[in-house]
N, C-alpha and C positions, 0 to 999 in steps of 0.2 A: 504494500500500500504506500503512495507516495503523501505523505504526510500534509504538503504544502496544500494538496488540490483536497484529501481530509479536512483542514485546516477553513477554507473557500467553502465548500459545502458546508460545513456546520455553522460556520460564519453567514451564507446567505438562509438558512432555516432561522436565526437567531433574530436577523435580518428581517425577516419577513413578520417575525412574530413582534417583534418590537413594532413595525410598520402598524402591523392591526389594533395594537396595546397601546399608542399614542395618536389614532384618529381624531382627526378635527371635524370629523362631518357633521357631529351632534353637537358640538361647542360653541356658547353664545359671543356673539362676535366680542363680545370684551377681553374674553378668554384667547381669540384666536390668535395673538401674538405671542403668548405665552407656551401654548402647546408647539409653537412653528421655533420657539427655541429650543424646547425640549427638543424636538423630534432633530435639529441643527444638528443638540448636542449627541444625540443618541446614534441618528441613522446617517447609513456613508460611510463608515471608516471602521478602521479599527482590526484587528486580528482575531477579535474575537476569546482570547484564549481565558481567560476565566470559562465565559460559557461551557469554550470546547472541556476542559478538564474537570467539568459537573455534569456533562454528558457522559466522557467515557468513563468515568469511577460509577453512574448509576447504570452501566450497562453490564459493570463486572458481575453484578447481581443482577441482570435479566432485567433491568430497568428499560421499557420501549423508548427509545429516541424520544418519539413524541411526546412522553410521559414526563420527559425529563425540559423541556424548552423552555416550560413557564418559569420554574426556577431559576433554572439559566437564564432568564430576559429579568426576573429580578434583582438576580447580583450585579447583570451588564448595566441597568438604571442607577444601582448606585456606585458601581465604579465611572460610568459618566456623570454621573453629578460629582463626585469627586474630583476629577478633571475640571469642569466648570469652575469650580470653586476653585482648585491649586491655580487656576492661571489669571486669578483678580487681580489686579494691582495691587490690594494689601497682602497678597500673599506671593505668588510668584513674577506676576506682571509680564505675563505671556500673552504675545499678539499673534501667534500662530502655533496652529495644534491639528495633524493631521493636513499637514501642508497646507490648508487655509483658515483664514481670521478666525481667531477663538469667539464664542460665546460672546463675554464683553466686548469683546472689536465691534461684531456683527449687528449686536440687540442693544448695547447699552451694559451698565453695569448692575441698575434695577433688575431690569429683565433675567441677566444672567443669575442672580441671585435666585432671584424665584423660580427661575427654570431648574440649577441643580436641586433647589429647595422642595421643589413639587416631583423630579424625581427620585428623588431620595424616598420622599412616602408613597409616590407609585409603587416600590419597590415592596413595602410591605401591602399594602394592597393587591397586587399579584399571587404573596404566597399563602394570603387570608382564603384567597378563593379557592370554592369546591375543584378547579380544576387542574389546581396546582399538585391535588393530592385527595383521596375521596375519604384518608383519613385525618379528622380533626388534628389528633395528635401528632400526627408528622406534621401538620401544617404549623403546628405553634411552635416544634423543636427548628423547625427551618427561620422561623420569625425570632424565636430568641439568640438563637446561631450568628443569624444574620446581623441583628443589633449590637451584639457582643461583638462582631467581625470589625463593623462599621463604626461604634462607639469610641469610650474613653478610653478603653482597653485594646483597642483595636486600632483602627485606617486612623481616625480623628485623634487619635490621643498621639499616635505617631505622631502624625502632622504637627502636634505642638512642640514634641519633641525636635523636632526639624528644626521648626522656627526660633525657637526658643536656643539653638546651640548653634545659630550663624555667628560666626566667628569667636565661639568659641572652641577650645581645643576638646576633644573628644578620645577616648581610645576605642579599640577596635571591639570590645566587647559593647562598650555602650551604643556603639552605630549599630552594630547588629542588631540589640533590641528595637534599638529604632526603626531599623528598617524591615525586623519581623512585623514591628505592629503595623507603620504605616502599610507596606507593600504585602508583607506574607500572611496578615490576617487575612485578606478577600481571596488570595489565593488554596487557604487551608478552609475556607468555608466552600469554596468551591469543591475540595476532595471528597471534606467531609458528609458536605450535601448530597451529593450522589450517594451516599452511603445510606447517609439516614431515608431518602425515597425509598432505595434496596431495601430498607429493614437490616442492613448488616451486622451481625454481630460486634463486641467490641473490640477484637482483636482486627479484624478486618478496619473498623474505623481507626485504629490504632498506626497500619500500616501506613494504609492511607496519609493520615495526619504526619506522619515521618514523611511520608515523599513529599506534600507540600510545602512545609518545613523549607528541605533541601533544595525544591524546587523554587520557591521564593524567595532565598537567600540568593539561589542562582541568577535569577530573573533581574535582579536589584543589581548586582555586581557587573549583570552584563547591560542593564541599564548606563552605570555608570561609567562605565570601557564605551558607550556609544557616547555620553556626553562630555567624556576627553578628549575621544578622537574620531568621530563621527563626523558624518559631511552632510549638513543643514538640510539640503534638499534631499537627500535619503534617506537618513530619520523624520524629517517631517514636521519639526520643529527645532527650534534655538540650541545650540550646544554651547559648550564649555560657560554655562551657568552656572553650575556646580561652585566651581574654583571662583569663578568673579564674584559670587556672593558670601566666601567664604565658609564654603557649606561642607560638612565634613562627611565623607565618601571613605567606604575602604581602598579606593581604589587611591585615592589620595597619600589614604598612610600609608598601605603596602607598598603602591608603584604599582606600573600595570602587568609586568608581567609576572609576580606574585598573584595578582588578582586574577589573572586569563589562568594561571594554574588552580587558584584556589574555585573558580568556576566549573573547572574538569572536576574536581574531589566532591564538590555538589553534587553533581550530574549523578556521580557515580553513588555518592552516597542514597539517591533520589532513585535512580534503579534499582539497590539493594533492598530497598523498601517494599521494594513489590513484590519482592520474591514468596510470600504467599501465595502469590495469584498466578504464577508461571506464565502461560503463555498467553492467556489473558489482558494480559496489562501490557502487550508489546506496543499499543498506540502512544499509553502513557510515561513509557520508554522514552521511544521516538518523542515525544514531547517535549521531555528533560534535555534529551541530545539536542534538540532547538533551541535553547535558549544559546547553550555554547556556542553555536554559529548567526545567529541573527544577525543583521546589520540594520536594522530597522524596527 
């Protein structure tokens, strides 16, 4: 299976279901400006790969693709509203994301507020409903997962930690929590969540949560190897922000070719994870092996 063109199809399902899930047809025109930056921020772009690795962990247990989408289009609303929000001017002051104008550039800085603001609770609104899941209970464990994921402890608490440590000096353990919470909370909700759809036991949830761990950490380091030496128009957005804002990176402390190795030992640790699942998890293999090559 060639992974990239995996990647493009579960992207365009994801794609499509987000398309239906932020319709303006029924929305009073007051509203219709608001939903046209949602849908900005949501549809068009992106890799998709939260999505895709809350697909393929809920099919290791016989999870149907389509059983699995609504989920996945509630974690992708709040990782774009997430985005929305990192590129305000009080926070990152990004004019370009996904190689054209961010959210703020496009709507206004009003507008973009509201818009990550309304999908952020799109997001629990999706996994509220009967069709996200036909049992109550897995829909509230998905909703508190998700909160935790996204909360103080999670994507938003990072982010303060972020902020809070521009220019100051950082060591390599404290960035790493930072960037479990920011980066590898929505990534290990992603694992997780397939899991809990499955009904997986807890040893299987166990594994899981180790590969996205690994996998997050990866994601982040090769993040930051794209915003040292990455080339603008093929990332898609501004580099070498990192260092101008004095923003602390491992790739900073280590150097980069410490970091492109310590990316490899992720990878690797990230597939030892799955070995539970044998042949099973080769998608989410190939997944991990992605991150170490990405250029974008």
């Amino acid at each position: 299976m060639d992974l990239n063109q995996e990647l493009e199809r579960v992207a365009g399902l994801i794609e499509r279901r987000l398309d239906a899930l932020l319709s303006s047809e029924s929305a009073p025109s007051g509203q219709a400006r608001l939903i046209e930056a949602m849908r900005y921020a949501a549809l068009g772009g992106g890799k998709r790969l939260r999505p895709f690795l809350l697909v393929e962990s809920a099919r290791l247990f016989d999870v149907a693709e389509e059983d699995a989408l609504d989920a996945s289009a509630a974690l992708e609303c709040v990782h774009c509203y997430s985005l929305v929000h990192d590129d305000l001017p009080a926070m990152d002051d990004d004019a370009v994301r996904r190689g054209r104008p961010t959210v703020h550039v496009a709507f206004g800085e009003a507008t973009a507020i509201l818009a990550g603001d309304a999908l952020q609770t799109l997001a629990f609104d999706i996994l509220s409903r009967p069709r996200t899941h036909s049992d109550p209970s897995v829909r509230v464990e998905l909703i508190g997962l998700l909160a935790e994921a996204a909360g103080v402890q999670g994507m938003a608490g990072g982010q303060a930690l972020d902020l809070a440590a521009e220019g100051e000096t950082l060591g390599p353990m404290e960035v790493a929590k930072m960037q479990a919470m920011k980066t590898g909370a929505l990534f290990s909700f992603a694992c997780e969540g397939g899991a809990i759809l499955g009904r997986a036991d807890e040893l299987a949830r166990g594994a899981l949560k180790a590969y996205a761990a690994a996998f997050g950490q990866a994601f982040q380091l090769a993040d930051d190897l794209l915003d040292a030496e990455g080339d603008e128009a093929a990332v898609g957005k501004a580099v070498a922000k990192d260092a101008g804002r004095g923003k602390a990176t491992l790739v900073g402390l280590l150097g980069v070719e410490p970091a492109r190795a310590r990316v490899k030992a992720l990878v690797e640790d990230a597939e030892a994870a799955l070995a539970p699942f044998g042949d099973r998890a080769v998608t989410l293999k190939q997944a991990a092996r992605f991150i170490a090559s990405r250029r974008a």
